[in-house]
DSSP file (Angstrom, degrees, kcal/mol; ACC not computed):
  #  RESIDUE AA STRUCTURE BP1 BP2  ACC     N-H-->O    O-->H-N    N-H-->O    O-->H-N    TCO  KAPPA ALPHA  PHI   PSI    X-CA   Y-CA   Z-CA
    1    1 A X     >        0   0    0      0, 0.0     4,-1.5     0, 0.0     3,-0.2   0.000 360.0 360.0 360.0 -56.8  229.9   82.7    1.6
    2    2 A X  H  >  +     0   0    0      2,-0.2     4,-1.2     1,-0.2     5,-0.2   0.826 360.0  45.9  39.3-121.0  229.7   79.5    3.5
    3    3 A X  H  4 S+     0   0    0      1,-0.2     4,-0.3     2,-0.2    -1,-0.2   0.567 110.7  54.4 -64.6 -15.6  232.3   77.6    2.2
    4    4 A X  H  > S+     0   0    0     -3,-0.2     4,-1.7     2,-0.2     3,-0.3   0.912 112.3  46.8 -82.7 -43.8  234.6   80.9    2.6
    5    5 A X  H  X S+     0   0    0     -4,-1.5     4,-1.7     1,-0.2    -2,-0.2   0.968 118.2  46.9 -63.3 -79.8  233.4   80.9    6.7
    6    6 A X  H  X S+     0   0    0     -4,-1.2     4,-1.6     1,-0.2    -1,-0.2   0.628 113.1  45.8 -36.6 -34.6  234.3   77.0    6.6
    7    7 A X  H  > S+     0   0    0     -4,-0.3     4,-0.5    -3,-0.3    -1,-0.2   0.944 115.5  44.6 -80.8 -65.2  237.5   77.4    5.0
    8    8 A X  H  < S+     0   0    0     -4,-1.7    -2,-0.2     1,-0.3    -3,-0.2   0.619 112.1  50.8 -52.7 -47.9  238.7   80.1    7.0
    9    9 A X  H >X S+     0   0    0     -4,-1.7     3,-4.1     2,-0.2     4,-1.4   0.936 103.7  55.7   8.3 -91.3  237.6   78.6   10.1
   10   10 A X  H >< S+     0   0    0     -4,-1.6     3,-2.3     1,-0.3     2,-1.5   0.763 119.0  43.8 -35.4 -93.0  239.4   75.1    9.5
   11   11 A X  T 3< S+     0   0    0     -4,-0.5    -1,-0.3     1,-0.3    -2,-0.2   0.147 116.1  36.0 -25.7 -17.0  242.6   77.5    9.0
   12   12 A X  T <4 S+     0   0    0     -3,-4.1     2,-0.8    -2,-1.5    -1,-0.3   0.567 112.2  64.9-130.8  -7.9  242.7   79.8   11.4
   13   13 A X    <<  +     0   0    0     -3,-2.3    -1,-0.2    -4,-1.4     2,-0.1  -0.908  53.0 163.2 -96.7  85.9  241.1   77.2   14.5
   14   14 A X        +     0   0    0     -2,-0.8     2,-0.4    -3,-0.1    -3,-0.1  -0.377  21.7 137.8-119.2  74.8  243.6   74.2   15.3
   15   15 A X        -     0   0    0     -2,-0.1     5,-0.3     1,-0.1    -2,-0.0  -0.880  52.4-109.7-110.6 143.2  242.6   72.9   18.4
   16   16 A X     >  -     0   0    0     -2,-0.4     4,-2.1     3,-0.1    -1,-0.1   0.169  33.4-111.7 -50.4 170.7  242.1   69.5   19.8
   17   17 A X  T >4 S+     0   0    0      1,-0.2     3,-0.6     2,-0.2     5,-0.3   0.954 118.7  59.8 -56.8 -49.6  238.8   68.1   20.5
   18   18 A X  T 34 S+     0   0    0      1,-0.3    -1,-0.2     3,-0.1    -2,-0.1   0.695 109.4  41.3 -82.0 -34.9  239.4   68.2   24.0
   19   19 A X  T 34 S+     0   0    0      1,-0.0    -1,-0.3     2,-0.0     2,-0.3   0.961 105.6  68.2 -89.2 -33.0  240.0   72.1   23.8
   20   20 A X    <<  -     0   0    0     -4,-2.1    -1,-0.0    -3,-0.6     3,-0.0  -0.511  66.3-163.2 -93.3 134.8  236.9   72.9   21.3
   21   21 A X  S    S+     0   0    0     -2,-0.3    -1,-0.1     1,-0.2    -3,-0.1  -0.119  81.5  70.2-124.2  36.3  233.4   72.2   23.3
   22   22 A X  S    S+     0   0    0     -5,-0.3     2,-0.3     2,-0.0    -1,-0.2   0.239  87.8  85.0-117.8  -4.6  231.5   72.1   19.8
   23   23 A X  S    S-     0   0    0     -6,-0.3     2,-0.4     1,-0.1     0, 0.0  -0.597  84.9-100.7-104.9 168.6  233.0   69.1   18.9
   24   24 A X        -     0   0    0     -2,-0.3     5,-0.2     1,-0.1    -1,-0.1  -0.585  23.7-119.8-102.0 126.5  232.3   65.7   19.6
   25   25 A X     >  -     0   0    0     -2,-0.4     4,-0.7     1,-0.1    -1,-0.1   0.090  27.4-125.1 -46.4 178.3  233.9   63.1   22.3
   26   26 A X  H >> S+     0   0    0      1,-0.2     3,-1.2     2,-0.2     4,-1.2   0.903 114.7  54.1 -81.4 -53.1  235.5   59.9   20.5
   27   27 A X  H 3> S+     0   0    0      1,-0.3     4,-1.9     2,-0.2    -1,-0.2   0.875 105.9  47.4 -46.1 -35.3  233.1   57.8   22.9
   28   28 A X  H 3> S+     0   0    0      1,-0.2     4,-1.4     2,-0.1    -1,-0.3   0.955 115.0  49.3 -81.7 -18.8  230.0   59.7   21.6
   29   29 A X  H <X S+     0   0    0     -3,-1.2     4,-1.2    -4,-0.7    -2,-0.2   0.544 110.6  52.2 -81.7  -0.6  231.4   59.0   17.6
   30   30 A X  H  X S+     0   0    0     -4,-1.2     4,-2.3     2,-0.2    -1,-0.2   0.802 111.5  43.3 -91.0 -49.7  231.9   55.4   18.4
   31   31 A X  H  X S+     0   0    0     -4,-1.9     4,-1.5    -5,-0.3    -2,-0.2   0.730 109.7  53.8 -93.6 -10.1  228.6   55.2   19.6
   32   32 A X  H  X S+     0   0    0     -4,-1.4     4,-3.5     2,-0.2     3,-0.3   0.949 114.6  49.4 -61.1 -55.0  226.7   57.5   16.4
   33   33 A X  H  X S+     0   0    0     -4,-1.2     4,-5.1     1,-0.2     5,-0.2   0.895 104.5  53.6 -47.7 -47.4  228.5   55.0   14.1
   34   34 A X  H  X S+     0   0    0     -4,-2.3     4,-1.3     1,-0.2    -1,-0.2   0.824 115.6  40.7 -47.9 -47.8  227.3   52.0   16.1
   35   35 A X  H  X S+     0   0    0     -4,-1.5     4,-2.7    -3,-0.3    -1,-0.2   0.866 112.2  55.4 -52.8 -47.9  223.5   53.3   15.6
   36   36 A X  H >X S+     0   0    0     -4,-3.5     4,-1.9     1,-0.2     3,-0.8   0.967 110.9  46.0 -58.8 -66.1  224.2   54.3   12.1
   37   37 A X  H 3X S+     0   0    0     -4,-5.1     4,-1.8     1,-0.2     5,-0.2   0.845 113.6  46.0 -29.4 -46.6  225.3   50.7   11.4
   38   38 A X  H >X S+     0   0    0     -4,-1.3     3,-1.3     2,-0.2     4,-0.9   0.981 110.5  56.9 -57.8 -57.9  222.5   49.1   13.1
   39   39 A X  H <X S+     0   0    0     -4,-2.7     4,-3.4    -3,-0.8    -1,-0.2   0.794 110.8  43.8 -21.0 -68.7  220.4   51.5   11.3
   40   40 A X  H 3< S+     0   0    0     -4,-1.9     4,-0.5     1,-0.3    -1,-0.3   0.463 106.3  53.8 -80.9  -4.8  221.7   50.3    8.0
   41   41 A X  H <X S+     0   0    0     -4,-1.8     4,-1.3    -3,-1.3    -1,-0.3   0.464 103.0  55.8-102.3  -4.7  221.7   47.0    8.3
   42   42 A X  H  X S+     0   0    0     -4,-0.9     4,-3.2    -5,-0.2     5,-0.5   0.887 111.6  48.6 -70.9 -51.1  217.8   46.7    9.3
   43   43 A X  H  X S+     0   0    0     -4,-3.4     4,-1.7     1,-0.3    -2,-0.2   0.904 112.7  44.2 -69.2 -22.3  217.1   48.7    6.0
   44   44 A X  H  > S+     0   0    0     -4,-0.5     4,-0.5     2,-0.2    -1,-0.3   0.987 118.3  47.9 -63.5 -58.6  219.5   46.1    4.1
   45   45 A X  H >X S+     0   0    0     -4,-1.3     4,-2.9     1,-0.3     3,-1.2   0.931 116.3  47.4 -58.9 -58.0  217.4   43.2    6.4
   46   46 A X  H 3X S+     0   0    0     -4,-3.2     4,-1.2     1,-0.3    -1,-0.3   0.875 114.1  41.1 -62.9 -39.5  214.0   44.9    5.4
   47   47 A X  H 3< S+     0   0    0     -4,-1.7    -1,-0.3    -5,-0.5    -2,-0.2   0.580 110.7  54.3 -86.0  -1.1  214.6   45.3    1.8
   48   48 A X  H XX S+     0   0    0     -3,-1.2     4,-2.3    -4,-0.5     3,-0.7   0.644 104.6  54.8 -90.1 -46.3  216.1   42.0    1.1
   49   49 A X  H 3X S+     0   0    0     -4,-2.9     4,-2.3     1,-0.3     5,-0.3   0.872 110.4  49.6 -49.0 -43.8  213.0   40.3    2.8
   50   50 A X  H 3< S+     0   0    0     -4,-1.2    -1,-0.3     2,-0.2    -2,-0.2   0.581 116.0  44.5 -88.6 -20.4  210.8   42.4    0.1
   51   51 A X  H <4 S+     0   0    0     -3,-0.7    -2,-0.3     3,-0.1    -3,-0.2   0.916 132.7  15.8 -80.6 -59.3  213.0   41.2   -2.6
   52   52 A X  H  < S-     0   0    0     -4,-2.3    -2,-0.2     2,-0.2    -3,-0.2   0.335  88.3-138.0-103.5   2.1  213.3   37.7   -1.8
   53   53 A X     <  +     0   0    0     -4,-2.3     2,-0.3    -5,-0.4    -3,-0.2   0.647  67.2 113.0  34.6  39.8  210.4   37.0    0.9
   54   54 A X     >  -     0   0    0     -5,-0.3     4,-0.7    -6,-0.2    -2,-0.2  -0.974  54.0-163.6-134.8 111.1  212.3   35.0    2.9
   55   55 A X  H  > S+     0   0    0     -2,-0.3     4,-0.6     1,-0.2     5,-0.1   0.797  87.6  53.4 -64.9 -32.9  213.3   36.1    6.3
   56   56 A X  H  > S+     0   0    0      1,-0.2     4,-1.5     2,-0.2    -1,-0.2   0.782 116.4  44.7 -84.8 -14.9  216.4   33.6    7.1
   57   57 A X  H  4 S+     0   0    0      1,-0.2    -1,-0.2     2,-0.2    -2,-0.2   0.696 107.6  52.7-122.3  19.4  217.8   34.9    3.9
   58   58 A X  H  < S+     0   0    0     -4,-0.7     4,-0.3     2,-0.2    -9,-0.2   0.232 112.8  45.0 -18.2 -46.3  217.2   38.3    4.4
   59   59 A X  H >X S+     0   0    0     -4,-0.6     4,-2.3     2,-0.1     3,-1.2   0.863 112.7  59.6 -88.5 -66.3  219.0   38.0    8.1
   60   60 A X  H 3X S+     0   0    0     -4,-1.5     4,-0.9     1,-0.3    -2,-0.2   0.626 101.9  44.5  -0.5 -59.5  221.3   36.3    6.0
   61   61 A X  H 3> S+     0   0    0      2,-0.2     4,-2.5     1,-0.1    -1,-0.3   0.841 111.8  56.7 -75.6 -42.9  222.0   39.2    3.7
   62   62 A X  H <> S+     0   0    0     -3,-1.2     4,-3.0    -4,-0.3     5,-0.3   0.964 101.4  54.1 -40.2 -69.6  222.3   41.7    6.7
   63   63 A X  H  X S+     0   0    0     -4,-2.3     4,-1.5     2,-0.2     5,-0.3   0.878 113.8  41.7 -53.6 -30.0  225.0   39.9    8.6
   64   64 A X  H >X S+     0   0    0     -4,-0.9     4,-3.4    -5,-0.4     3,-1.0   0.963 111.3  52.1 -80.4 -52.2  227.2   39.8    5.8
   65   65 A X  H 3X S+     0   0    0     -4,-2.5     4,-1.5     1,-0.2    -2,-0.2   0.686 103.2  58.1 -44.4 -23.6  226.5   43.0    4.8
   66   66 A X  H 3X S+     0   0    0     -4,-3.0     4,-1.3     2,-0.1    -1,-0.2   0.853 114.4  46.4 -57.7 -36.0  227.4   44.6    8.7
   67   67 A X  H <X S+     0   0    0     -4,-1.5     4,-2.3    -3,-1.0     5,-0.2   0.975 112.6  44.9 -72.1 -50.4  230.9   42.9    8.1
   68   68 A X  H >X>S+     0   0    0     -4,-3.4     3,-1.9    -5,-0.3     4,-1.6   0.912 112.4  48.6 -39.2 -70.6  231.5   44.1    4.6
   69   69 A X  H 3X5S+     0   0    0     -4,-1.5     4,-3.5     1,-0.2     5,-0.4   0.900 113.0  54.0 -41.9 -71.2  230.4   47.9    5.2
   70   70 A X  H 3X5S+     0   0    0     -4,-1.3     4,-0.6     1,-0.2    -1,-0.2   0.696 113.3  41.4  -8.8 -58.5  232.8   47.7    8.5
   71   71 A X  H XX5S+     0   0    0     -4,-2.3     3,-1.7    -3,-1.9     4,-1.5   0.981 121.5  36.4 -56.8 -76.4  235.6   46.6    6.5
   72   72 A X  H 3X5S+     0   0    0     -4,-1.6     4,-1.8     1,-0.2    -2,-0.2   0.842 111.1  59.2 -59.1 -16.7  235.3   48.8    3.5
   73   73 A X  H 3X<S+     0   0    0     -4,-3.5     4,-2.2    -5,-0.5    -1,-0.2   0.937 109.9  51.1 -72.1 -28.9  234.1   51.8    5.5
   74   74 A X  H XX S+     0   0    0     -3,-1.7     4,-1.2    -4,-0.6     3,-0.9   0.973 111.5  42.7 -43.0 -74.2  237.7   51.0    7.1
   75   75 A X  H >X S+     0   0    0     -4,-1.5     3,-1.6     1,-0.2     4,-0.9   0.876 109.9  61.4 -32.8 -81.7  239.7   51.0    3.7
   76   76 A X  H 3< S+     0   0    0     -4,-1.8    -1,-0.2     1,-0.3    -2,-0.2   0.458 111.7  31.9 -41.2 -57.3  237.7   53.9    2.8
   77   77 A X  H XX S+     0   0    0     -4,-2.2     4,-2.1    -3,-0.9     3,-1.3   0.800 113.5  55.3 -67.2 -28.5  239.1   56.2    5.8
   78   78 A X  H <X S+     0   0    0     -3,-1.6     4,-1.2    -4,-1.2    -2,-0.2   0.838 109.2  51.9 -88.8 -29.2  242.2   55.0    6.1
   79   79 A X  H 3< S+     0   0    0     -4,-0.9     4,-0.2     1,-0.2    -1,-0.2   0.628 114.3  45.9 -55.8 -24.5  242.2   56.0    2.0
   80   80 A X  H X4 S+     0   0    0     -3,-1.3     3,-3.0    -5,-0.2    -2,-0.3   0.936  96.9  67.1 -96.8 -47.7  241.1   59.5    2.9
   81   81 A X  H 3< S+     0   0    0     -4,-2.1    -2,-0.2     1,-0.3    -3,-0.1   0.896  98.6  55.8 -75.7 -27.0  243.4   60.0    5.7
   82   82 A X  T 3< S+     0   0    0     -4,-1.2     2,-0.7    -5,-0.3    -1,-0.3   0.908  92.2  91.3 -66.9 -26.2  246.3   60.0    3.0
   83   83 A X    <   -     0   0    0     -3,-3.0     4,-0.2    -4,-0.2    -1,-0.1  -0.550  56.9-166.7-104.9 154.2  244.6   62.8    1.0
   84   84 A X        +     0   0    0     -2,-0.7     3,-0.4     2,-0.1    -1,-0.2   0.215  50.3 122.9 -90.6  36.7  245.5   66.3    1.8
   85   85 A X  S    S+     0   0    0     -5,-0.2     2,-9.4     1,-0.2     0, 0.0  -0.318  81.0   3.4 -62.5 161.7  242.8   67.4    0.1
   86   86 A X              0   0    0      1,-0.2    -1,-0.2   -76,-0.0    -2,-0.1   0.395 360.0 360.0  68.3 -23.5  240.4   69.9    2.6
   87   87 A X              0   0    0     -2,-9.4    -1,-0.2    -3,-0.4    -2,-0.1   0.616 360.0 360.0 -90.5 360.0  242.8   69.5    5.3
């Protein structure tokens, strides 16, 4: 019931962000990601310190891990935007 509202919806609604005022500025998705990231790389910081009890390599583990995710999280969309799947 749902997923019939949702489909139908997507289909019969194509308007930019700019015209639909449920949807979200670029600026405000820029800055949810930025949080989420932060977000996720404390719990990476924090749960590598409880695995290895070591802080510096802990921080360590973080920083690489903010780059990685970035990157692949890149790959990832840029993978999606090629399927028409949903759209």
């Amino acid at each position: 019931m749902i997923a019939d509202q949702l489909i139908l919806d997507s289909k019969t609604s194509k308007t930019s962000y700019k015209d639909d005022k449920e949807s979200e500025s670029p600026k405000r998705s820029i800055v949810k990601s930025i949080s989420w990231r932060v977000i996720g790389t404390m719990d990476t910081i924090l749960i590598s310190w409880v695995v290895t009890g070591t802080l510096t390599v802990a921080f360590s583990i973080g920083v690489v891990e903010l780059f990685t995710k970035m990157i692949l999280y890149f790959f990832h969309e840029r993978i999606w935007n090629k399927i028409k799947w949903g759209r």
